[in-house]
C-alpha positions, 0 to 999 in steps of 0.5 A: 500500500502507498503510504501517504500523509496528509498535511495537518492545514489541511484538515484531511486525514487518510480516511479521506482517501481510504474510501476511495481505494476500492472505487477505480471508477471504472478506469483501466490501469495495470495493476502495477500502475494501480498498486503504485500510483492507486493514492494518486489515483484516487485523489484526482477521481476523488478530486483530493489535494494537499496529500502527500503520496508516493509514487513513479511515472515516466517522464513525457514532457520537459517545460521551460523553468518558472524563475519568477519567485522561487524556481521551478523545474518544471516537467510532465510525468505518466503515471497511469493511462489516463493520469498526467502529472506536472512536476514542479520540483523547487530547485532553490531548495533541491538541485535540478535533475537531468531528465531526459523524456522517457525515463522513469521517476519514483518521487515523494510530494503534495498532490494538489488536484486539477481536472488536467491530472493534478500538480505534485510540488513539496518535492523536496526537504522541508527547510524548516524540518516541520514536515517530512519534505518530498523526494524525486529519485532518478537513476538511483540518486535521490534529490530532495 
């Protein structure tokens, strides 16, 4: 089961989710991509955010960097048949990751909904160690 954990502002707890583990609304994903991915799954049919969930994907699409405010490096993950991802990995807190389209990614983050597939950021170590922070892992080296 992936675990998750959800933020205390706000104010959703796992029982939030957990109904929802048994409704796939009738959408068809490989069981990997379902046992992996099933949080994130059921977050964007249940229309969920501000859930930290586990995850992989493959990377479809790299964006340019948002540079206004903290930057960002930004870039779109498939992480079922009918759900894309758009990362934006803050990479004043972490170091940039050399992706190239097509590789495969394990990450960590906050799961915000949209009706696109949703947005995953907090990919990254908390600086004031409040939280746990998020992660992305590429070819075997973990940034955060």
């Amino acid at each position: 089961m992936v675990l998750f954990t959800a933020l205390v502002a706000c104010k959703q707890t796992a029982s939030d989710i957990v109904g929802y583990e048994e409704q796939v609304n009738n959408q068809t994903v490989t069981g990997v991509e379902q046992s992996e991915n099933s949080a994130l799954i059921q977050a964007f049919q249940g229309k969920k955010s501000n859930l930290f969930v586990e995850g992989s994907g493959v990377v479809k699409k790299l964006l340019p960097e948002d540079n206004k405010g903290s930057r960002h490096q930004k870039f779109l993950v498939t992480i079922s048949d009918k759900q894309t991802l758009l990362f934006a990995h803050n990479i004043d807190l972490s170091k940039s990751i050399p992706l190239a389209v097509g590789d495969t990614i394990e990450f960590r983050g906050e799961y915000v909904y949209n009706p696109k597939g949703g947005v995953m950021h907090w990919t990254h170590h908390d600086p004031q160690a409040k939280i746990e922070g998020g992660w992305i892992k590429h070819n075997g080296q973990i940034y955060q």
